[in-house]
C-alpha positions as MATLAB code, in Angstrom:
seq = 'XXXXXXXXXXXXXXXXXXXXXXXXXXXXXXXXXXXXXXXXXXXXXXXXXXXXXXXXXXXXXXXXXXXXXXXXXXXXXXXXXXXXXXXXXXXXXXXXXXXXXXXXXXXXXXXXXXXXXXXXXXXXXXXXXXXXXXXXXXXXXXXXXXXXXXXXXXXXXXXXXXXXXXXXXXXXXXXXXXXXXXXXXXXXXXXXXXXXXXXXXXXXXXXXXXXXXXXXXXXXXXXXXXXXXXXXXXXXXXXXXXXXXXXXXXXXXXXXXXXXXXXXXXXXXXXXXXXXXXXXXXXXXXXXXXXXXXXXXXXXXXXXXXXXXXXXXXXXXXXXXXXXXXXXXXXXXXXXXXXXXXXXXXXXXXXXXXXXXXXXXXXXXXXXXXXXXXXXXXXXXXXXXXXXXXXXXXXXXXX';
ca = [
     -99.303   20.176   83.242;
     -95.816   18.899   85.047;
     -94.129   22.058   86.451;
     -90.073   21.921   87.400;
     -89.672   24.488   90.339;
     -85.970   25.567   90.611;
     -84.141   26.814   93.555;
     -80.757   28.088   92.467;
     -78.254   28.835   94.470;
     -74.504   30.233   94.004;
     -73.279   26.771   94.643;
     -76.826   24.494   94.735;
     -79.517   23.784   92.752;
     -82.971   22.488   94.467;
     -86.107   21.215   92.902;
     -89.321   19.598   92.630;
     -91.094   18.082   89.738;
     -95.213   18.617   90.487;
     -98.145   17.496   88.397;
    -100.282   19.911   88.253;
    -103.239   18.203   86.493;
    -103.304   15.282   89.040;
    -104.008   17.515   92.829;
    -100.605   18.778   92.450;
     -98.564   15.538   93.182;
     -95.221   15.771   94.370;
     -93.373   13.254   91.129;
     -89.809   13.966   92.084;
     -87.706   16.360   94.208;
     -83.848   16.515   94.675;
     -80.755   18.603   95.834;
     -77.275   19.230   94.089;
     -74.662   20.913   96.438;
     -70.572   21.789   96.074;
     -71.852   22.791   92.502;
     -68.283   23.841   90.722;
     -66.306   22.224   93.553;
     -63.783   19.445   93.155;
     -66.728   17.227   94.049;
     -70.513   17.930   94.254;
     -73.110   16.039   95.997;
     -76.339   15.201   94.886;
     -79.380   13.264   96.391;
     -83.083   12.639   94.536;
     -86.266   10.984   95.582;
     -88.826   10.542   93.114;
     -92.200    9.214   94.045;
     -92.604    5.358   94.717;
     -88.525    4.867   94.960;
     -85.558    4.339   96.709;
     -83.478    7.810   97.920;
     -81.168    8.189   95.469;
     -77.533    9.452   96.097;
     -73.721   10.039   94.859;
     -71.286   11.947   94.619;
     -69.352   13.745   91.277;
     -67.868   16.828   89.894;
     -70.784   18.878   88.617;
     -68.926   21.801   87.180;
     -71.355   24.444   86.520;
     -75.140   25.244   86.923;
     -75.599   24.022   83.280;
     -73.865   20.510   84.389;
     -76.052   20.262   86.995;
     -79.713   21.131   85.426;
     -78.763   18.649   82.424;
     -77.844   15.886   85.148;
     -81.266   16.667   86.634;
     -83.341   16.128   83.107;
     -81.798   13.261   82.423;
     -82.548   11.672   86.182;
     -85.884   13.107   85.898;
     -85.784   10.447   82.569;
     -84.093    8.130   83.741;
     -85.622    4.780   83.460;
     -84.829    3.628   87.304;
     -84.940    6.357   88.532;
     -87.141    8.955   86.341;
     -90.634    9.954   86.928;
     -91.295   11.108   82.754;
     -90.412    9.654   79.375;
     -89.368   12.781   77.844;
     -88.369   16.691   78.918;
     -91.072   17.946   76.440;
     -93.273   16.834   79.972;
     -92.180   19.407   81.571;
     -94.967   21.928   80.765;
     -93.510   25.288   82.398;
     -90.552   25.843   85.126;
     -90.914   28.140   87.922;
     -87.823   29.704   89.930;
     -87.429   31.043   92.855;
     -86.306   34.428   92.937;
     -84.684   36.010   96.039;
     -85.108   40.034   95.147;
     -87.637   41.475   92.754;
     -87.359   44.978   94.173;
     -89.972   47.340   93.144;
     -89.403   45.873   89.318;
     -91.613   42.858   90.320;
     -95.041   43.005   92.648;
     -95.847   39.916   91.605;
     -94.933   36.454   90.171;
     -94.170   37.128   86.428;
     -93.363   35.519   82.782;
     -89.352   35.845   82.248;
     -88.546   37.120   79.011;
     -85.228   38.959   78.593;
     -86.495   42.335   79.849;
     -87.167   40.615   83.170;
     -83.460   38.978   83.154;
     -82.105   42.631   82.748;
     -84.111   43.577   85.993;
     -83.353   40.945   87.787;
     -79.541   41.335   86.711;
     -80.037   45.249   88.454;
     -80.628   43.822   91.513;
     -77.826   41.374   92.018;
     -75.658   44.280   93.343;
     -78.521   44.440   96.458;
     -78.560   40.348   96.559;
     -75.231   39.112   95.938;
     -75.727   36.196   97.948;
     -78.591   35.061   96.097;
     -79.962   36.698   92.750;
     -76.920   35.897   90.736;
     -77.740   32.217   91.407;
     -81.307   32.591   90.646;
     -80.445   34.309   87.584;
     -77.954   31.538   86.614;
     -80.985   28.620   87.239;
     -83.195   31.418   84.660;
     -80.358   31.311   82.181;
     -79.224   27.798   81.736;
     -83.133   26.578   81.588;
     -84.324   29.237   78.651;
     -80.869   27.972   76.809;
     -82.224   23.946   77.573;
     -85.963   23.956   77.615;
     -86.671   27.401   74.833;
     -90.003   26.287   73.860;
     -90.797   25.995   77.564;
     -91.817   29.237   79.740;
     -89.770   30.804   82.599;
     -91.728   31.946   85.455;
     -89.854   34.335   88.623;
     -91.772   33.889   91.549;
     -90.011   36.677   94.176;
     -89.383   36.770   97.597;
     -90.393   40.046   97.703;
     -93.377   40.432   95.529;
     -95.586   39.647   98.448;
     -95.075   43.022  100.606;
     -95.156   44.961   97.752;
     -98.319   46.135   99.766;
     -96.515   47.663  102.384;
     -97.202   51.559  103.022;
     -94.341   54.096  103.195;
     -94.488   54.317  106.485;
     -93.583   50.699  106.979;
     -90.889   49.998  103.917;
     -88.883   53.337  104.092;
     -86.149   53.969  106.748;
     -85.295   57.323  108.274;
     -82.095   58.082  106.273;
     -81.779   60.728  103.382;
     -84.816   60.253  101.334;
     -82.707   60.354   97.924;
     -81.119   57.208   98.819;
     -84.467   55.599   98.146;
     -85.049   57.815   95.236;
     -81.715   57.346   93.518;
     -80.991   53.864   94.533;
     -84.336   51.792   96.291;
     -83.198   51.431   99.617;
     -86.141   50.415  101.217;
     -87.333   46.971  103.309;
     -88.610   44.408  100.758;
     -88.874   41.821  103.073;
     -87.938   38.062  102.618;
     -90.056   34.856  103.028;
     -92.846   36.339  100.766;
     -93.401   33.086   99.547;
     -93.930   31.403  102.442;
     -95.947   34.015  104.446;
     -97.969   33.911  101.314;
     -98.976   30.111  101.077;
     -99.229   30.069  105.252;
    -101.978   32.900  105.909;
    -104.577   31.757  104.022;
    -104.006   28.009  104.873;
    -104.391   29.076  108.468;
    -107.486   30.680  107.600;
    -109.080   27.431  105.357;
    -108.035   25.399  108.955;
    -109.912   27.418  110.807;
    -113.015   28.118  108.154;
    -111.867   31.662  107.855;
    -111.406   33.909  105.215;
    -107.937   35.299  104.916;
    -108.575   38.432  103.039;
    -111.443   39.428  106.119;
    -108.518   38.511  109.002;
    -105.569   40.007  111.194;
    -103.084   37.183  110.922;
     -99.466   37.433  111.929;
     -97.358   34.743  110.224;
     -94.079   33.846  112.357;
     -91.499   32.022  109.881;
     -88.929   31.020  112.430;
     -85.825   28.594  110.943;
     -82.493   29.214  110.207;
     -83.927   32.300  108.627;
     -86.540   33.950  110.071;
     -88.638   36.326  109.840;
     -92.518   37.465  110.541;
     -95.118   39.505  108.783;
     -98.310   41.368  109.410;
    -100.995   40.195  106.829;
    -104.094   42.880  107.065;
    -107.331   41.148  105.365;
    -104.929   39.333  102.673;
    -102.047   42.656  101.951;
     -98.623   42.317  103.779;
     -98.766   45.790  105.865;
     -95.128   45.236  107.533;
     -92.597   42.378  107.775;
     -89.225   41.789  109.774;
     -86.765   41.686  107.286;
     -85.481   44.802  105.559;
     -83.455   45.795  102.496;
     -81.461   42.667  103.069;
     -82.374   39.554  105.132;
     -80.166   40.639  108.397;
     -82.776   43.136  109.892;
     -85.488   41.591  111.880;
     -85.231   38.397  114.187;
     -82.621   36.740  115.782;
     -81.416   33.998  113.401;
     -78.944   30.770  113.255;
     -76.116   33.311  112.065;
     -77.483   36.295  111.102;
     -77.630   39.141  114.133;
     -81.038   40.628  113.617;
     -81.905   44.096  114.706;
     -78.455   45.497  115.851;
     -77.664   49.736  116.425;
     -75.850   50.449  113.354;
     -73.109   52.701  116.008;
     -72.317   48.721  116.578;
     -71.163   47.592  113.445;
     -68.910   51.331  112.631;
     -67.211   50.663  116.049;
     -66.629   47.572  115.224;
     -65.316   48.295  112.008;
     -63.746   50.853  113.106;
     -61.799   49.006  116.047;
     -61.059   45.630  114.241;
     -59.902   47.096  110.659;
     -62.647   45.826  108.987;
     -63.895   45.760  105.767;
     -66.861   45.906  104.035;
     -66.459   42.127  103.276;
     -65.969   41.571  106.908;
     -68.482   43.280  108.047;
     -70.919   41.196  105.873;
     -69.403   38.051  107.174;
     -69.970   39.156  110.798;
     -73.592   39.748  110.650;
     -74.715   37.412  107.945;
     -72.325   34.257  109.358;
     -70.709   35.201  112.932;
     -73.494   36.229  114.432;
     -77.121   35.292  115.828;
     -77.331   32.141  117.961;
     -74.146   30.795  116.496;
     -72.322   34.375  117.947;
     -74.586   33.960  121.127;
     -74.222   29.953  122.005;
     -70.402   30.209  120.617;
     -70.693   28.173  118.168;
     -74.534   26.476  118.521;
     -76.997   27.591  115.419;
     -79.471   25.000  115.449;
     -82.317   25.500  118.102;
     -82.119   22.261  119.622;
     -78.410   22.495  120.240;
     -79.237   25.828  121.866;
     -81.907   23.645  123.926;
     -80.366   20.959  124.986;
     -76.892   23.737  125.967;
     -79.528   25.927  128.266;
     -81.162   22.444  130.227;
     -77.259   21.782  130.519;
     -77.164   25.138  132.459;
     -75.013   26.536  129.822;
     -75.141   30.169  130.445;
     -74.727   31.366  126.794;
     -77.184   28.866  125.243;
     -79.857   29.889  128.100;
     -79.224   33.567  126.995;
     -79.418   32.316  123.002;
     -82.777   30.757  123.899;
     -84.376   33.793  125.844;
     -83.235   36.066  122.973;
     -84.487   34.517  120.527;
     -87.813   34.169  122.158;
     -88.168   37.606  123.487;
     -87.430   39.353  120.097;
     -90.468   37.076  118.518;
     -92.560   38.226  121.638;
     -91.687   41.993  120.344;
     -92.574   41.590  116.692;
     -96.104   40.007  117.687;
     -96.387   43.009  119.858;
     -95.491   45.594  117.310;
     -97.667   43.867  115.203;
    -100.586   43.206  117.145;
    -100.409   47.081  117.844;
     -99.707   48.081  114.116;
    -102.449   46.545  112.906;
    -105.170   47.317  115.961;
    -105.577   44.055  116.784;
    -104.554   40.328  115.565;
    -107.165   36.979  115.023;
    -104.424   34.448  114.157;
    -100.825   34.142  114.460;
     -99.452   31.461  112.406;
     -96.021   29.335  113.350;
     -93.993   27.963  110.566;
     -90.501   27.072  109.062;
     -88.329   24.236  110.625;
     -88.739   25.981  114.471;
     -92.114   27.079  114.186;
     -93.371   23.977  112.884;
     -91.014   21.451  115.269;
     -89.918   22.901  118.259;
     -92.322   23.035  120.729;
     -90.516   23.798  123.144;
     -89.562   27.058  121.768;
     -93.348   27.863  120.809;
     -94.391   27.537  124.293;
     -91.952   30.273  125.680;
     -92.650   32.684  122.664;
     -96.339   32.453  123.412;
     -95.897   32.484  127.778;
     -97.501   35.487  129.494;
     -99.090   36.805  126.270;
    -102.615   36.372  127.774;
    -103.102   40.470  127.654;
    -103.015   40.106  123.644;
    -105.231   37.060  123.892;
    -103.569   34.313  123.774;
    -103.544   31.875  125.418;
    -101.562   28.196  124.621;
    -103.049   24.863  124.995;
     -99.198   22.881  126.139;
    -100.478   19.697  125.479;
    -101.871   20.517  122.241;
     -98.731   22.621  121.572;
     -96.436   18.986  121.894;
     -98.753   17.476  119.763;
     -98.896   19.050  117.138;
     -95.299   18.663  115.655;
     -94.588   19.013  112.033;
     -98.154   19.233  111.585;
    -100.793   21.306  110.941;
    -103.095   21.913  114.106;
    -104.685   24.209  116.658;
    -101.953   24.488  119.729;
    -103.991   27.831  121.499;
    -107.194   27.350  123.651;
    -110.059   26.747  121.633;
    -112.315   29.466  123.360;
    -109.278   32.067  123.454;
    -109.797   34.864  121.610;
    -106.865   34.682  119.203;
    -106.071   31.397  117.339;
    -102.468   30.561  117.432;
    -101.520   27.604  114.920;
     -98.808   24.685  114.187;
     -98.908   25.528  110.230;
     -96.568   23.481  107.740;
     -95.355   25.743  105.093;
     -94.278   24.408  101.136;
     -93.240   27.291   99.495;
     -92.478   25.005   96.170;
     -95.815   24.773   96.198;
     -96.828   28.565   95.807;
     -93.883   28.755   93.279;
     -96.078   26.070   91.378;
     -99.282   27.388   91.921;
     -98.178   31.096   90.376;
     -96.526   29.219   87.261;
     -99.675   27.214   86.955;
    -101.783   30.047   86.919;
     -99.122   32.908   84.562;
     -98.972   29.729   81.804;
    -101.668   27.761   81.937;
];
């Protein structure tokens, strides 16, 4: 079975074409931007070819998945004959709420759900929901499968997911952390485990997904028992331009004494702030690297932030759950940048750990072991492929 996983976005649409009946091969993945713009962009590399790219006006989500089939059959630059290949098509879904534990079959009960939640994901639902649309009105005969963001901490206790305001705003309208990135934390904890010859669901593992987003997660013996991000994805870690933990007195004083908005506000802490609001101007960590060896005093302090709050989550952690026997680094910083690793993990020996730095610049973009090989707590360079999971769950829901 050939499974299309979608990523829509409000203006994008990303994808992957994976045969599932040979070892999951990777046939074809590709990336529309600007969608509904004056002029979109989009690039596609299918397997055994040239890159693939130009630019056109791709007015609408519906433009853009059509243009995709018909690449996808293409006879230069197609990987099938036909879209009846395509044997299911798996989205990614930012929010599922408490309406969705777990990956799930899309039928129009499900739209309606995932419709609710838009108001609580503007940024990203409608777009997913769009992606959902278009393909039931292209492919009918085929089956729509939501995996969610969120599903994975579903397992979080009360004591982790609800926040100390009046308890009938979670009654009456779910504010709660849901927590982001389920999808990766979900595909990275057990393949740390497999590395290691462990068993995931018998393990304390902390998974540390640290990119442009970020965000970690405390996986108890397989169950998500607390996670960074909250009822949106600002809470949590320092990110590229989100703030991160921040006293909400900050934000009403700020409002308060710069006449802004609601709007505003959300543009602050979602695009202002983090290391871009830090560096002035710098989001990507090796910009903020190359700024502090500069002696650039606000990069230094961008760099040391960001560290130091990642330090404090595998604290709080380690602590929540008693104890921790692997901690996991992923997304495009915790896979790549070493350099960063190495002063998250520095004078953490009282938890444990204990880095190997030359195994640490090593292992870069791969998997591998970067902690001390007797130390008592396994610290690991783990590549994550969340398209993959998305796959995996559609596989299983259809097949």
């Amino acid at each position: 079975m050939k499974i299309l996983v979608l990523n829509c976005g409000s203006s994008s649409i990303k994808y992957q074409l994976i045969d599932m009946a040979n070892n999951a091969d990777l046939l074809a993945k590709g990336l529309m931007e600007r969608i509904g713009l004056e002029m979109g962009e989009f690039t596609h590399k299918a397997k055994g070819k040239d890159k693939y790219y130009t630019q056109l006006p791709i007015a609408d989500h519906a433009v853009g998945i059509d243009l995709l089939l018909k690449t996808l059959t293409d006879k230069e630059l197609g990987v099938i004959s036909h879209v009846n290949e395509i044997g299911a098509c798996g989205h990614r879904v930012a929010h599922g709420g408490e309406y969705f534990p777990e990956s799930t079959v899309i039928e129009e009960e499900e739209m309606k759900n995932i419709e609710k939640l838009c108001v609580i994901a503007p940024l990203h639902n409608p777009g997913n929901l769009l992606g959902l649309k278009v393909m039931k009105r292209v492919l009918p005969h085929v089956k729509q499968v939501g995996v969610f963001d969120t599903s994975f901490h579903q397992s979080m206790p009360p004591k982790a997911y609800l926040y100390a305001i009046p308890y009938e705003y979670y009654t009456n309208q779910k504010i709660r952390r849901y927590g982001f990135h389920g999808t990766s934390h979900k595909y990275v904890a057990p393949k740390a485990a497999e590395f290691l010859g462990e068993d995931w669901t018998k393990k304390k593992i902390i998974v540390c997904h640290l990119g442009n987003g970020a965000s970690i997660c405390a996986i108890d013996c397989g169950k998500s028992v607390d996670t960074s991000m909250g009822f949106t994805p600002v809470e949590g870690l320092i990110m590229g331009t989100r703030s991160g933990d921040l006293d909400a007195g900050v934000l009403m004083y700020i409002a308060e004494n710069e006449k802004l908005d609601y709007k505003g506000m959300n543009n602050l802490v979602n695009k202002k702030s983090g290391l871009q609001g830090i560096s002035g101007g710098k989001s990507d960590m090796r910009d903020i690297r190359a700024g502090r060896d500069a002696g650039d005093e606000r990069c230094t302090h961008a760099f040391n932030m960001f560290a130091y709050r990642v330090q404090k989550y595998i604290g709080a952690y380690t602590a929540a759950m008693n104890g921790v026997d692997i901690i996991a680094m992923t997304g495009g910083i915790g896979e790549n940048a070493w350099f960063m690793r190495e002063a998250i993990l520095e004078n953490m020996e009282f938890f444990g750990i204990e880095l190997d730095r030359d195994a640490n610049k090593h292992f870069v973009g791969v998997d591998g072991l970067i902690s001390k090989t007797n130390g008592k707590v396994k610290v690991l360079s783990v590549t994550t492929n969340e398209e993959m999971v998305i796959a995996l769950d559609t596989y299983r829901l259809v097949h």
